[in-house]
C-alpha positions as CSV (number, residue, x, y, z in Angstrom):
1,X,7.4,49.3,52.7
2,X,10.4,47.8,50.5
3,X,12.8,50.7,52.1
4,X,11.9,49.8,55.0
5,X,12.7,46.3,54.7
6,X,16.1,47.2,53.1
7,X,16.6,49.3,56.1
8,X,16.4,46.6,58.3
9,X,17.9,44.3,56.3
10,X,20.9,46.5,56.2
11,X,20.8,47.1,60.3
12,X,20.5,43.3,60.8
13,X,23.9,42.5,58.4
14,X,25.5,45.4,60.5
15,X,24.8,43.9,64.0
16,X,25.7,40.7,62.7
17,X,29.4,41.9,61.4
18,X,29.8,43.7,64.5
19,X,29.0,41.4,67.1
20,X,31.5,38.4,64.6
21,X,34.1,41.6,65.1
22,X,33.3,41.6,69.2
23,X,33.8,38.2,69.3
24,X,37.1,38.5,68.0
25,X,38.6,41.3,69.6
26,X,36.9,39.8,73.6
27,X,38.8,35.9,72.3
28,X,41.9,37.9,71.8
29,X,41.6,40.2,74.8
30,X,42.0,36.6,76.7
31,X,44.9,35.5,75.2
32,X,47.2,35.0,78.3
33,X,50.2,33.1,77.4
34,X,50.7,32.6,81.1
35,X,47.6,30.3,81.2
36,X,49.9,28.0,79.0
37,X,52.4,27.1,81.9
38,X,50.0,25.1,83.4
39,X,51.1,22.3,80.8
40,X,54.7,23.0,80.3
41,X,55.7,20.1,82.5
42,X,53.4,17.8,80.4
43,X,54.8,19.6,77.2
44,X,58.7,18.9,78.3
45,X,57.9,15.6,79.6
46,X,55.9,12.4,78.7
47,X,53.8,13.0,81.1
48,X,49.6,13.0,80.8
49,X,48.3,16.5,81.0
50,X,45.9,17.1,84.4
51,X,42.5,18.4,83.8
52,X,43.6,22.1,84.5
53,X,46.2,22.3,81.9
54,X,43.5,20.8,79.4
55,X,41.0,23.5,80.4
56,X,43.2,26.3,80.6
57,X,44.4,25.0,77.2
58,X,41.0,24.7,75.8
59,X,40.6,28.5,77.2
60,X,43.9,29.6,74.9
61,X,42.9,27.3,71.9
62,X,42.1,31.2,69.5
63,X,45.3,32.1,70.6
64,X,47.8,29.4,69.9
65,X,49.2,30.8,66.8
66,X,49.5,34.3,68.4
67,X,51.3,32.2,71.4
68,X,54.2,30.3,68.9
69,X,55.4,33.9,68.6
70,X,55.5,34.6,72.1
71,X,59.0,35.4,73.0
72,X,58.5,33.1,76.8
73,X,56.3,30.3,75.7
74,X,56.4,30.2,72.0
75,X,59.5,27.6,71.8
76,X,57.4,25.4,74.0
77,X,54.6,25.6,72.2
78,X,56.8,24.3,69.0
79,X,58.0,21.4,71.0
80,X,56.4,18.3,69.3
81,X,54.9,17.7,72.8
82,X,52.9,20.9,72.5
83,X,50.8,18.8,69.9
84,X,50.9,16.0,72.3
85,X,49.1,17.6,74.8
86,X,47.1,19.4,72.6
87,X,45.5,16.4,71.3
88,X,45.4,14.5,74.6
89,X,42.9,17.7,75.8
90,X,41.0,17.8,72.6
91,X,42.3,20.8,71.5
92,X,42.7,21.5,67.8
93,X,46.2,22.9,67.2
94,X,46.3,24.8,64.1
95,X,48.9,25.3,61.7
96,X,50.5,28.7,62.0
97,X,52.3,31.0,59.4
């Protein structure tokens, strides 16, 4: 009876670890920096972000710090308007190595 609990115990921790690790991977596999020029003009300018850039934005949020490296869009992304926008949508920007 105790085996068996530590059996399932065990298979529980596993699915657990591996659907956190499929999580990850399917957040990363929609990373599309692309989605991100929906609020370059906002980003360049002074201007209020429109509802699609703040969704699209909100879509990209695991993938900022992968998208400041981003040869296209990453020296948007480290404009201080980047931030701007970022918090005008309620998106958390992180602080990236």
């Amino acid at each position: 009876m105790e085996s068996s609990l530590r059996f399932f115990t065990v298979a529980f921790m596993v699915l657990l670890l591996s659907a956190g690790h499929l999580q990850l991977t399917e957040a990363q596999s929609r990373c599309d920096s692309v989605e991100i020029s929906w609020c370059l003009q906002s980003i360049v300018t002074n201007m209020a972000p429109s509802r699609e850039c703040c969704r699209r934005l909100k879509g990209q949020e695991p993938c900022l710090c992968r998208e400041t490296r981003d040869p296209t869009f990453g020296a948007y992304l480290r404009l201080p308007g980047a931030r701007r926008v970022a918090t005008a949508c309620g998106v958390r920007f992180p602080k990236c190595n």
